[in-house]
Every structure is written in C-alpha cells, then in structure tokens.
N, C-alpha and C positions, 0 to 999 in steps of 0.2 A: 767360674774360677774355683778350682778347686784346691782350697790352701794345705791338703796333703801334702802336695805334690811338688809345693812349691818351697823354693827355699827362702830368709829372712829376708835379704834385702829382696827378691820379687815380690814379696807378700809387701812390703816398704812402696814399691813402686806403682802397684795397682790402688795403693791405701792415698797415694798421691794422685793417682790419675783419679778416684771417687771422687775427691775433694773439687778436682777441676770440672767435673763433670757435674755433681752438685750444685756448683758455682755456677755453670754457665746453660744446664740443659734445658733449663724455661726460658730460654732468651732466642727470639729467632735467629736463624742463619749463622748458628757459634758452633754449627757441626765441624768447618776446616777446621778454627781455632782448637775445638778440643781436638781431633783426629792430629794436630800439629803439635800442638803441648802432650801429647800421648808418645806421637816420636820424639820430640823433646824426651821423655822422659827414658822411655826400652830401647832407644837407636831404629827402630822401625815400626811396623803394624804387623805384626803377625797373626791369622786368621785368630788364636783363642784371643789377641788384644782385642779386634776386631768383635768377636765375638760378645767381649763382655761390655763393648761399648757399647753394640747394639742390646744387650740384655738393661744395660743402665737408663741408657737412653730409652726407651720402647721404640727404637728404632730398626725395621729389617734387616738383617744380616747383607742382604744384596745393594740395600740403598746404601750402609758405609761402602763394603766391598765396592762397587760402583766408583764411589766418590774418591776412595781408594787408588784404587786403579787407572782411574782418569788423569787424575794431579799428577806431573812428574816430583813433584816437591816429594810425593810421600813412596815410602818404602815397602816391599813388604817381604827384604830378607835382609840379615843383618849389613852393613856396610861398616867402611873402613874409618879410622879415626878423621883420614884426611879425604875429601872426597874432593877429585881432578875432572874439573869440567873445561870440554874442550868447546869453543865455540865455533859451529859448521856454519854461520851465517854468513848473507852471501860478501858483504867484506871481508871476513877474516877467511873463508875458502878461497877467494881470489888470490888471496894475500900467501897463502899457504898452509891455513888449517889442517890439514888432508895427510901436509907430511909432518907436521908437529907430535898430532894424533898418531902414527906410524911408529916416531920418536918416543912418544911416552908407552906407548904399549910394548917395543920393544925393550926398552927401559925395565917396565916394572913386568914382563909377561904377562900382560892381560890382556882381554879385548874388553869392547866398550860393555858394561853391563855387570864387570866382573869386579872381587876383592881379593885382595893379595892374600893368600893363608895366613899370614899372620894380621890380618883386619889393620894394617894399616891404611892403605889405599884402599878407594873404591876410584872406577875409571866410569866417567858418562860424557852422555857428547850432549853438547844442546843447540838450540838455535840462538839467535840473536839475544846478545847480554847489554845489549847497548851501551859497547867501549871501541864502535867502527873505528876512531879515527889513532886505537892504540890492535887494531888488526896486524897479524892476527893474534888471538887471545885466550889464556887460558883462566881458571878462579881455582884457587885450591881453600874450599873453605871459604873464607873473607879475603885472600888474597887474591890479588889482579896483578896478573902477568902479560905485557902487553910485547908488542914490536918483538914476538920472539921467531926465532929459527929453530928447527931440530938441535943443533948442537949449546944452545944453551939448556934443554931437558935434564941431562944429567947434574948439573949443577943446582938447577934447583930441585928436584928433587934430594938430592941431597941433604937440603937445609932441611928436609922432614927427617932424615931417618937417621942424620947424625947422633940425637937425642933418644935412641932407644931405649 
C-alpha cells in the first residue's frame, strides 16, 4: 500500500481492514470472513486490496485471488449501491425467470454481470435462493420479490431510484 497515493478516507479504510486482519489472522479458517469484512468495507476486492491482504496475512497472492474468484459472494470491480439478483433455479425458470431477467435488463440496460454508470444497480443471476414456492424471484439487496411478472419490474425498480 502505498499511502502517497492514496487519498484520507482510503488510507481510513485499509487502517480498518489492518485492524480486522489483526484481529482475526491467527485464527484458522477466518481468510472468507476478512476477504468479506474487506468488501464490507471498499465495495469490492480489488487486486492492490487483495494484494495487501495477502502481504498482511503472509498469505499467496494466488491463494486470496483463488478464493476470490471462486465465491460468487465476492467482487472484484466496483458494484452498484443496489445489487438485483435474479434467481435462474429450476422453479423460478419454469415459473418465468428467463423473461423477468429480459424485464430488468431492458429496464435498467444491462446485462447480467454489469452496473449501471451511475453505480446504482449492479445486475447478477444466481441459482437457487431458496424462496421456490414465492417463484419466480428476485432479491435486491435484503429484499425478496416474489410471484413476479415482467410488468411488475418497472415499478419496483422504481422504489430505488426515486430517492436519488
């Protein structure tokens, strides 16, 4: 880390992630939890975050990155404040997943993977959220949108960006 380079509150945010890594790096199996309290903290893992975890840790650049890459939970470019998870499992695809997904990406012009320029949305698809019998289903964040159709998309989306 190089605090040239960096500006107050970043230099703020890695002096928080030390602390968490401090706290937890002599304890087996606490590498998710800090690599999760690290997004918790920057919104993602970006290779220098990465980087310095594994410099903290005496842990391989490739063993984070790995564990990184693996988890869908973690990031490793910025995302949106609201992130719209569609679920493609096999009840809510039966049910019509497929054009929901269709719905929101037409909506907000994304595809799955993507954020809207203004970082408020981020769009991902996943599998099974285990809410089959509210198929098909989306989460936006902590929310659970269940029994929807395309034409209720625009409404809820809505309720996010009213409050710009």
């Amino acid at each position: 880390m190089d605090n040239i380079t960096l500006d107050t509150k970043e230099m703020e945010s890695y002096k928080q992630l030390d602390e968490i890594i401090l706290k937890y790096k002599k304890t087996n199996g606490m590498l998710i939890y800090i690599l999760k309290k690290a997004q918790d903290i920057f919104g993602y893992l970006s290779i220098p975050i990465q980087s310095h975890i594994s410099e903290k840790m005496d842990i391989p650049i490739s063993t984070i990155n790995g564990v990184v890459s693996f988890y869908s939970l973690f990031s490793q470019e910025p995302t949106g404040k609201y992130t719209i998870s569609v679920c493609l499992g096999t009840a809510c695809y039966v049910k019509g997943a497929a054009d929901i997904l269709e719905a929101i990406k037409e909506e907000l012009g994304l595809d799955v993977g993507e954020t809207t320029p203004n970082h408020l949305f981020t769009l991902k698809s996943t599998r099974c959220i285990g809410a089959c019998g509210l198929a098909p289903v989306i989460t936006i964040n902590d929310d659970v949108y269940g029994r929807l159709s395309p034409s209720d998309i625009p409404s809820i989306i809505h309720k996010y960006t009213k409050n710009m």
